[in-house]
C-alpha positions as CSV (number, residue, x, y, z in Angstrom):
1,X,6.5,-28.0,-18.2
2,X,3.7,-25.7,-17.5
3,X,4.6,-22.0,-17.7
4,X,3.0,-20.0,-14.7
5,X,2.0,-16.6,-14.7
6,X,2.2,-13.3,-12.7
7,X,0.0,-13.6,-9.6
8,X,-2.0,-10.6,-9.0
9,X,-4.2,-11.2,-5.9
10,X,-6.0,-8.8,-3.8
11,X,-8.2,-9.7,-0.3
12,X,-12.1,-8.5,0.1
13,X,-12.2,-7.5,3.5
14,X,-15.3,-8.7,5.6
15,X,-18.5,-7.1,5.9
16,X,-19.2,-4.4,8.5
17,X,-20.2,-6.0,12.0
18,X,-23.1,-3.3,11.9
19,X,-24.7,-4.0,9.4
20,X,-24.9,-0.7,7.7
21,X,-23.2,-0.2,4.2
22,X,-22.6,2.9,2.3
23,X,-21.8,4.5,-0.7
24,X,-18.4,4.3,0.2
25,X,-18.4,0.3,1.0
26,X,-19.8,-0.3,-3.2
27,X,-16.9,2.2,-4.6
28,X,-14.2,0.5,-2.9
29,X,-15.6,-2.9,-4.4
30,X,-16.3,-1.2,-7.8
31,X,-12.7,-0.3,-7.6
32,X,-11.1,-3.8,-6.2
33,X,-13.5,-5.6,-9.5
34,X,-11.6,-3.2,-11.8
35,X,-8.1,-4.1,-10.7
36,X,-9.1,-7.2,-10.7
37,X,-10.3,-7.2,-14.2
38,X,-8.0,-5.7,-15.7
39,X,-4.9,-8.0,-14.2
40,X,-6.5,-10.7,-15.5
41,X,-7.0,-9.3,-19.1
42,X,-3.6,-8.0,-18.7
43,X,-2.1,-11.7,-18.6
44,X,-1.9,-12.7,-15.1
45,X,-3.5,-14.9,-12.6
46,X,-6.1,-12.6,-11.1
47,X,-7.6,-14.0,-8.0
48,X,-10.0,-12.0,-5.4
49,X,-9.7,-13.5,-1.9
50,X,-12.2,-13.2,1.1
51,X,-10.7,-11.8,4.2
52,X,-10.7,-12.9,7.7
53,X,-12.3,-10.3,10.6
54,X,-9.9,-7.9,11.5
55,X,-12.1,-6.1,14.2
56,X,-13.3,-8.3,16.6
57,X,-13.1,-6.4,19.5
58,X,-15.9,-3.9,17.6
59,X,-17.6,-7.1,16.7
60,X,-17.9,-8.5,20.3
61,X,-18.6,-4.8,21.6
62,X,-21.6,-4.9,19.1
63,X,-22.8,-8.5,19.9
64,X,-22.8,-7.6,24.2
65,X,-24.4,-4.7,22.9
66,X,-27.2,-6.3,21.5
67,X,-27.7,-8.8,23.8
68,X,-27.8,-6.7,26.9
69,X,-30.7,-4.7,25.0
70,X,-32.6,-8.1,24.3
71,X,-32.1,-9.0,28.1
72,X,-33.4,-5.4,29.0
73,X,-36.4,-5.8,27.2
């Protein structure tokens, strides 16, 4: 009989539709790696999950966006 252990999972959320990435977007994954980490050294099944969008309204706001100013030009 296999003997599981304590799930620890946590979810990367998807990039920003924009394109732009700040200081802010590497802490937040610094800090997700370390919890990570440090479940799995601690014993239990550690897994880091990619997440779904979550904004696509902004993400079809940004695409129209876009394409309106390729049409323009």
């Amino acid at each position: 009989m296999k003997i599981l252990k304590e799930p620890y999972t946590i979810v990367i959320p998807p990039p920003n539709v924009t394109g732009s990435l700040h200081m802010g977007h590497s802490f937040q994954y610094a800090i997700m790696d370390f919890y990570t980490r440090y479940n799995h050294m601690s014993g239990k099944d550690a897994h880091w999950q990619v997440g779904s969008d979550h904004a696509g309204i902004a993400t079809q706001m940004v695409v129209e966006n876009n394409l309106a100013k390729k049409r323009n030009h």
